[in-house]
C-alpha positions as CSV (number, residue, x, y, z in Angstrom):
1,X,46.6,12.8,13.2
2,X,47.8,14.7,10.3
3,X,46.1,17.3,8.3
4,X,46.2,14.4,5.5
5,X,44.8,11.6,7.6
6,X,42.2,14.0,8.4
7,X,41.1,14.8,5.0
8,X,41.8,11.4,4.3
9,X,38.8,10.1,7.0
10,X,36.6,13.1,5.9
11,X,36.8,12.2,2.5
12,X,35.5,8.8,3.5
13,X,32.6,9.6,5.6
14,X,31.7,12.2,2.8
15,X,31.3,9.0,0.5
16,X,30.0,7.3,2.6
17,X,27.4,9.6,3.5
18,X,26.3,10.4,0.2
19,X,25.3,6.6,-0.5
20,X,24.0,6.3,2.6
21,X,21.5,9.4,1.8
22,X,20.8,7.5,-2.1
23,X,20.0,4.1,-0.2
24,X,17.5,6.5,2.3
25,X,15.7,7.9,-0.7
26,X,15.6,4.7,-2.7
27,X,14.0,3.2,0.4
28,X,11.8,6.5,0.9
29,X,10.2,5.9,-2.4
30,X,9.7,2.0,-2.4
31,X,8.1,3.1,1.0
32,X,5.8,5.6,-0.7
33,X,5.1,2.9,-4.2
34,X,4.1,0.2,-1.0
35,X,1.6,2.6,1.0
36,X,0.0,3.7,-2.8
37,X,-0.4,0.0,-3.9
38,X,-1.9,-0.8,-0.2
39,X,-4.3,2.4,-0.6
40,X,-5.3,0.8,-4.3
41,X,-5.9,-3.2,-2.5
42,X,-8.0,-1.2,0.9
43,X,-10.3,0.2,-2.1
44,X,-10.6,-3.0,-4.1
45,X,-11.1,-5.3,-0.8
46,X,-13.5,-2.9,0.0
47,X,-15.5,-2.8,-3.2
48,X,-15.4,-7.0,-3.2
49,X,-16.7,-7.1,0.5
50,X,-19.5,-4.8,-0.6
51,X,-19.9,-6.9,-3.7
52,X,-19.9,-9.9,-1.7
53,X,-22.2,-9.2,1.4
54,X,-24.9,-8.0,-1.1
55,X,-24.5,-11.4,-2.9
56,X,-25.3,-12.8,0.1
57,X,-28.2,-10.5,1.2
58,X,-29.7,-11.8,-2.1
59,X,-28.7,-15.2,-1.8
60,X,-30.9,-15.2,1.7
61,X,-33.7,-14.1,0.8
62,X,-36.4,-16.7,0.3
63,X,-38.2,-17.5,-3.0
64,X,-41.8,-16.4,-1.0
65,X,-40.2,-13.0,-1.3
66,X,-40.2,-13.5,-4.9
67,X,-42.9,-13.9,-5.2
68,X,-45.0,-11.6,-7.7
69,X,-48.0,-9.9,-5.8
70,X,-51.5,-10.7,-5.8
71,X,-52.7,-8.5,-8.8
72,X,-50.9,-10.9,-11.6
């Protein structure tokens, strides 16, 4: 190969290299927006569940318990 071949192929795989390190750090920061948004839905789904199972704690409880004591 010739010194201008060589440059030639260098040349390339420089280019190459620098989009393939823009396409890693595009995909390194749709990676990070994905794990934020899936940190914000784990804290919602956990605030409904709580929402729900105490809706359902009250929804079980029977109208005796209601009831207002003796005194009234």
């Amino acid at each position: 190969m010739s010194q201008e071949e060589t440059e030639s192929r260098i040349t390339e795989l420089e280019i190459q290299l620098a989009h393939m390190e823009t396409i890693v750090s595009d995909l390194s920061d749709m990676v990070k927006s994905q794990w934020d948004r899936i940190d914000v839905l784990e804290r919602q789904n956990k605030l409904m569940s709580s929402d729900i199972k105490r809706m359902t704690d009250f929804l079980r409880t029977a109208p005796e318990d209601d009831a207002p004591p003796p005194h009234y």
